[in-house]
N, C-alpha and C positions, 0 to 999 in steps of 0.2 A: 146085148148089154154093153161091150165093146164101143156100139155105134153113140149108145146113148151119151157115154160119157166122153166120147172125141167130141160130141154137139155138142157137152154142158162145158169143154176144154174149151174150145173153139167161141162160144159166147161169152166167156170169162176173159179172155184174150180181146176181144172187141171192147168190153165195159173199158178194162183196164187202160186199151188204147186212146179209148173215145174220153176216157179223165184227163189222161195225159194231154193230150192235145187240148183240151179243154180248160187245162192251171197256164200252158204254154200261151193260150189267147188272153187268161186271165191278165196274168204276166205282161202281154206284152199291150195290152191296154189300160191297165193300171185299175182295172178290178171290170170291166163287161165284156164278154164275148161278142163281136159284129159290130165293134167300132173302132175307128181308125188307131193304132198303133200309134204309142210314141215314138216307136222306129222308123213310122213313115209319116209323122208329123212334122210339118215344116218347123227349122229350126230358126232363134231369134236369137239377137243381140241385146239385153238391158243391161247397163252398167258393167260392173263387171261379170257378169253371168252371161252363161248360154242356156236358155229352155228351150225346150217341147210342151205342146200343152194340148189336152184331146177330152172333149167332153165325149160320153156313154149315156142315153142314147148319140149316134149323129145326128140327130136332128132334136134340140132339146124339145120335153115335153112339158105340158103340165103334171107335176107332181114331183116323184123322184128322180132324178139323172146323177150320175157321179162324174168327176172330175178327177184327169190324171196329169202328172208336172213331170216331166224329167229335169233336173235340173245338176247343171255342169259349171266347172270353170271355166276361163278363158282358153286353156288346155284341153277343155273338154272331160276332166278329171270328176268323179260324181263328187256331188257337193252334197256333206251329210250332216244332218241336225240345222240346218236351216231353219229361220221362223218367215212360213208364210202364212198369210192375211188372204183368203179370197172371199169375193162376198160379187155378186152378182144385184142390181141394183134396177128399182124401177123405178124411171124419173117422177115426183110428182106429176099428178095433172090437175087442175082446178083444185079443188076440196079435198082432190085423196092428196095426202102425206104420201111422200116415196114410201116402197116396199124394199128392203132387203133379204136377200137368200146366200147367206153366212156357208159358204165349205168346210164339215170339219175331216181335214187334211191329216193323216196317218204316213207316218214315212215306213213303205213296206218292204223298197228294197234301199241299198244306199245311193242317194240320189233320187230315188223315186218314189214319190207322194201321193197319194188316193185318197180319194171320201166325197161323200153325199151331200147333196145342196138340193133343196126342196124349191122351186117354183110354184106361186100360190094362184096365177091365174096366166092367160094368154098375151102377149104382147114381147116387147125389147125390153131385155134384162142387160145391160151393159156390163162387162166383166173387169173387175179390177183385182190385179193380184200384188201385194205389197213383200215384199221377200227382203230379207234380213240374213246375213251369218258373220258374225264376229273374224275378225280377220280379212273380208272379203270384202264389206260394204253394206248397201242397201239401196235396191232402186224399186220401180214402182211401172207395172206395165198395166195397158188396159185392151180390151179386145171389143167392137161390137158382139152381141149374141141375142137372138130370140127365138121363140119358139118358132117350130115351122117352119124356120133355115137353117139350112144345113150348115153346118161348122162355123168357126169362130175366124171372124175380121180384125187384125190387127188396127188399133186405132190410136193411140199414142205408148212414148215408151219404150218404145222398143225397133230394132230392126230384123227384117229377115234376110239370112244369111242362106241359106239352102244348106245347111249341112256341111260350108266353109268355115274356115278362121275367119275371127271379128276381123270387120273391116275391109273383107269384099264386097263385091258390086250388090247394090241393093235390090232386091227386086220388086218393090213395092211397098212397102212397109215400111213405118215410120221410126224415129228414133232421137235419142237425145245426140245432137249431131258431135263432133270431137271436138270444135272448136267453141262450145256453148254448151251450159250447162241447161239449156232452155227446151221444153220437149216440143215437138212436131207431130203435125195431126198431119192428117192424108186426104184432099179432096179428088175426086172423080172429076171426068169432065162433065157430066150430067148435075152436080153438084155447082160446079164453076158455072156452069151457062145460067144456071136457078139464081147462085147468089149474084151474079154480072158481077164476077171477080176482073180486072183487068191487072197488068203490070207493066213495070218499064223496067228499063236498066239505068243503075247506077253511075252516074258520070260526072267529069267535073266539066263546067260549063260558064261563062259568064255571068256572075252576078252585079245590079243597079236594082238595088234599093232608091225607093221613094219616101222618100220624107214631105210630110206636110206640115204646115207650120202656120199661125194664126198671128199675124204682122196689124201694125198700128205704122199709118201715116203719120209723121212729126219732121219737127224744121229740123233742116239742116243747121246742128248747131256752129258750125264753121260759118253759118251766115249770118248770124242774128244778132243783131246791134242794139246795144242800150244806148238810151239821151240821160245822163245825169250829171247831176254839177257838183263842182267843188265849194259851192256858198249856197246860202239862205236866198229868196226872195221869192218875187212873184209875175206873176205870166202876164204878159198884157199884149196885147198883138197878137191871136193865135190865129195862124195861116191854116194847117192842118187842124181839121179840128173834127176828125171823125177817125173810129179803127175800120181799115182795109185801104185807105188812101193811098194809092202809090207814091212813090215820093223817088228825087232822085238824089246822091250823090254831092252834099254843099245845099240844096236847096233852105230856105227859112221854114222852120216849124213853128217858132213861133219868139217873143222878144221875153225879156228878161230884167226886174230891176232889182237892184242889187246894194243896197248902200256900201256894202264893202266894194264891190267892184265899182261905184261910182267916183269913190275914193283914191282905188287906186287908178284909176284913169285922171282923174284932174290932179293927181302927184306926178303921174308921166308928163303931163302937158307942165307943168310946172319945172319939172326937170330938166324939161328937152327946151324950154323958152330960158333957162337959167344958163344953162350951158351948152346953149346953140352954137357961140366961138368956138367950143375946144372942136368940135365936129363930134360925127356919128361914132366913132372909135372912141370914144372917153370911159371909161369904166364906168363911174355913176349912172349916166345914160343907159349901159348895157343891162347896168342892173334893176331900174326902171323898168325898161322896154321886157325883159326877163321873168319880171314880177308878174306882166300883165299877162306874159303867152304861159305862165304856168295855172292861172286861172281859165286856162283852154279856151284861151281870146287867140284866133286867126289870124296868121301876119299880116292879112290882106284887110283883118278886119282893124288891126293895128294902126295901118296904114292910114286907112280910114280917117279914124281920130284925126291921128297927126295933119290928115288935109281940114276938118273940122273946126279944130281949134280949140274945142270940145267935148266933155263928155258925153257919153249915148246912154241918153236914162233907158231904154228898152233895148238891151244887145243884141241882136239876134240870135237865135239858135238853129245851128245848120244842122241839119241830116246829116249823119256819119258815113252812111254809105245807101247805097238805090234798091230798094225794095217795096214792101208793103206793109206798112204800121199794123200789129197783129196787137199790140197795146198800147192803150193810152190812158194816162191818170193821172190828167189836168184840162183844166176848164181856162176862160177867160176870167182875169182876176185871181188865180189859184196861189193861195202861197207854199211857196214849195220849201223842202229844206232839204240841204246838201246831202249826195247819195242817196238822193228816192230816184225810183227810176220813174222817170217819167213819159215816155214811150220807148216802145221795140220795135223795133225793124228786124224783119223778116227777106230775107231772097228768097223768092218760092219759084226760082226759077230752076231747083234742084233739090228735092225732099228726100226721105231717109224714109226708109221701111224697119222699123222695130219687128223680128220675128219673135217667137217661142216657140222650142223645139224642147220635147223630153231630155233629161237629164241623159238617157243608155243611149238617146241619137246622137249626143255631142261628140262623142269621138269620131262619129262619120263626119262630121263639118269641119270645113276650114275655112281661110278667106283665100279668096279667087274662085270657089266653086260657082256655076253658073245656076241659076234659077229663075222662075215663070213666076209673074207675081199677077191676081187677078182682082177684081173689085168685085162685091157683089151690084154695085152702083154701076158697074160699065162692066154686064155680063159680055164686050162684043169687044171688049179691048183688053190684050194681055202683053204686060212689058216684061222685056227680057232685063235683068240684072244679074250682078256678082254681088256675093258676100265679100265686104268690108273687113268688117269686125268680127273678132268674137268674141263676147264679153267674156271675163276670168273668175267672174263670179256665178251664182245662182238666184233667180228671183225667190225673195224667204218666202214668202206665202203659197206662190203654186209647185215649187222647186224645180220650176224649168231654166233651161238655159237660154239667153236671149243671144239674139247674133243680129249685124246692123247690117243692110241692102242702099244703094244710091240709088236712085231712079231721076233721068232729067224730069221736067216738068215745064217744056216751053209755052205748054199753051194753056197750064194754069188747073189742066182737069183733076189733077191731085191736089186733094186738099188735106193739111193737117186735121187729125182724129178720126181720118177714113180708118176706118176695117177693111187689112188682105187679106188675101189667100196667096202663101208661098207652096211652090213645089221646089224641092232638091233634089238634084239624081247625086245618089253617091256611088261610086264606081267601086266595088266592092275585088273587083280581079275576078280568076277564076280560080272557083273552089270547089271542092265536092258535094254535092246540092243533089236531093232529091224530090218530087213535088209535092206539096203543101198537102195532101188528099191522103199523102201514104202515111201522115206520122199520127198516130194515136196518143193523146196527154193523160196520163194519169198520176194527177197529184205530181210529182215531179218527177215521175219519168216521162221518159220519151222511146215507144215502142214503133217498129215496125214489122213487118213480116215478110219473110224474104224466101221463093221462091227458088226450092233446092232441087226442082226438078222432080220426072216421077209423081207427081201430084203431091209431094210434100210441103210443107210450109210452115217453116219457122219463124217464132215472135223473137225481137230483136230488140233489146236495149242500147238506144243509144246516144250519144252526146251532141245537141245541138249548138249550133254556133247564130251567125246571121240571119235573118228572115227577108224575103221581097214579097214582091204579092203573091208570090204563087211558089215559090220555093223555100226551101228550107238547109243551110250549111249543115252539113254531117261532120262535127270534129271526129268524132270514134264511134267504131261499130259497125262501119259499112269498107266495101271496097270496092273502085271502081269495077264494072263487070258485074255483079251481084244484082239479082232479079227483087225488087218491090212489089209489093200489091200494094195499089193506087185505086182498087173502087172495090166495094164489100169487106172492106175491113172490120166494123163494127160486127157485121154477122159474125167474120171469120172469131173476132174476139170473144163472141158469147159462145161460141162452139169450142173455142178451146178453154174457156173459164169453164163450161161445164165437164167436159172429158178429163180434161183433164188437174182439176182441183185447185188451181189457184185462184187466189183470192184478188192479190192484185198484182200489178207489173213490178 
């Protein structure tokens, strides 16, 4: 009898022991026996919290699994009555609507939270847990998870710490960095080789910007002479009598009759026969001879007369200066009337290139800068010029800014109403630039993604300045030293828009 009842002692003492160790597994996995411990679950960094996080089974399955959080302060202090959010997510595919599998989370001990989340079929269920406690904050961490592998991937959100104070060495695991509020996803190298991610580093470097600009051949107006008279009459003798005639310098364009001017030439002759004694010094005489050369009659043609005797019913009219008649508008016989012009003269021995450059290029322009000016008309000839001008205005209809180029023209191949093509190097210095390939636009921002080492990589808002062909000025946001991605960025962007929830930059 004795024996029986040491055996039924002795089997009560095992039950009892075998509970105990069995609420101690409970306990320490936050409600399943034979899955990893939040004691020996790696620990993370989000916001201001530290967790542990440990699904039961380790290997989630279809159907039931529960879910355990330690969750702590910065101190490592438990954090109690928090509001967490977990829901575990399966991405649309085609036709199916995403699936969600909601945790509802019981805080059993202080600091530590448990409860059941149902998976409804096989595949990657993505884990997002959203945490809250007044006083404290609220950040938002996410982990890979699917059935069939074992334990959970930190994937944005957070960092892993091993069981140190925030902000030791990272061991792989991503996080919202200190100096940006901006989360970081985590690629493999297996991953990088797929997307053909590449990067550079950040540096300051010389910048020359190219400006192009759509230029019009026109006259040098520093050349270009008008023929008009100060009287009425009409043409008679025309020498030149076509437009593009070269002409030189005094030559006759054509004669002129004038009843006024006939007039006042036989009152010189008159004057100068009356008071030929007093001599050429007599005031009357000066005022005569005076009369004639403000009518833009030539001393020489003055002269003329006075060997004559008299008057010249057709005066001639001399070319002002040596070029090439670009108008003409008079005939033989033509009656003219004072202030018509009645031909121009052109030197087209030196034209003017009219540019237009955008309004935001004109601060790069000045005059002296040098520039390539080409014709579509002479694809095999390209003249070197400086900018003249720059005009202080804006064209009202396209609201560009015009700026003026010389070009010689000895041998006459430039012709007024050609169409150029201007190139400008504007000498920008050196700025901090990174290449055109790294920066992503959205609506107005300006992101990049900046490689923190560890397979991390963070998206980056930041302030552009200059552009050339291939680069881009960083006013804010970058420093030199600091790694870009430069090729697979749009991948890199759709994988962090979906992980991690944002909508836009």
């Amino acid at each position: 009898m004795s024996k029986k009842v040491l055996a039924l002692g002795l089997a009560a003492l095992l039950v009892i022991a075998a509970s105990i160790v069995g609420w101690s597994l409970l306990r320490d996995t936050g409600g399943d026996a034979g899955s990893v411990s939040l004691a020996e679950a790696p620990t993370y960094q989000s916001g201001p919290f530290r967790l542990s996080v440990t699904v039961s089974p380790e290997t989630p399955v279809v159907g039931e699994n529960r879910l355990g959080v330690l969750l702590e302060d910065a101190d490592g202090n438990p954090v109690s009555g928090a509001r967490i959010k977990a829901v575990a997510t399966m991405p649309a595919m085609g036709s199916m609507p995403a699936m969600h599998a909601p945790a509802d989370l019981e805080e059993t001990e202080p600091g530590r939270y448990t409860g059941p989340f149902e998976l409804s079929m096989k595949g990657a269920w993505p884990l997002t847990l959203k945490i809250a406690k007044d006083g404290l904050g609220k950040t938002q961490i996410a982990f890979d998870m699917a059935t069939g592998r074992t334990g959970l991937e930190l994937d944005t959100g957070g960092r892993r710490i091993d069981g140190g104070a925030a902000g030791e060495t990272d061991s792989g695991g991503q996080a919202a960095d200190a100096a940006s509020d901006m989360p970081t996803i985590n690629l493999d190298n297996r991953r990088r080789q797929l997307i053909g991610l590449e990067t550079t580093e950040v540096e300051r470097q010389r910048l020359v910007r190219e400006i192009r600009a759509v230029g019009e051949i026109v006259y040098d107006e520093t050349r270009v002479s008008d023929v008009t008279l100060k009287y009425d009459g009409w043409v008679g003798d025309l020498q030149v009598d076509y437009v593009g005639a070269q002409v030189e310098r005094g030559q006759v364009l054509f004669g002129i009759y004038s009843p006024e001017l006939f007039s006042a030439q036989q009152e010189y002759l008159e004057t100068r026969q009356r008071l030929s004694r007093r001599g050429p010094g007599d005031s009357l005489l000066k005022a005569a001879r005076q009369r004639l050369m403000l009518w833009d009659i030539a001393p020489a043609q003055v002269r003329a007369i006075e060997r004559r005797g008299e008057p010249i019913k057709y005066l001639p009219i001399q070319a002002p200066a040596t070029g090439t008649v670009v108008e003409k508008n008079v005939v033989e016989g033509s009656a003219v009337n004072k202030g018509q012009t009645l031909m121009r003269i052109a030197d087209l021995s030196t034209v003017w290139v009219d540019a237009e450059v955008y309004d935001s290029e004109l601060p790069l322009v000045h005059a002296g800068m040098t520039a390539e000016v080409t014709l579509p008309y002479l694809p095999d000839a390209r003249y070197q010029a400086k900018v003249d001008y720059v005009y202080p205005y804006l064209q009202g209809q396209t609201r560009t800014g015009q700026l003026r180029l010389s070009l010689p023209n000895p041998d006459g191949r430039l012709k007024p109403d050609m169409y150029a093509q201007v190139r400008l190097q504007a000498d920008l210095g050196e700025r901090l630039a990174v290449p055109e390939s790294a920066v992503l636009f959205s609506g107005d921002a300006r992101v990049v993604f900046v490689d923190l080492g560890d397979g991390r990589l963070q998206p980056r808002r930041i302030e552009t300045g200059q552009r050339t062909e291939d680069y881009i000025e960083v006013a804010s946001g970058l420093e030199a030293g600091e790694t870009v991605v430069t090729s697979g960025n749009f991948l890199i962007d759709a994988e962090t828009r979906l992980k991690t929830g944002i909508k836009q930059w």
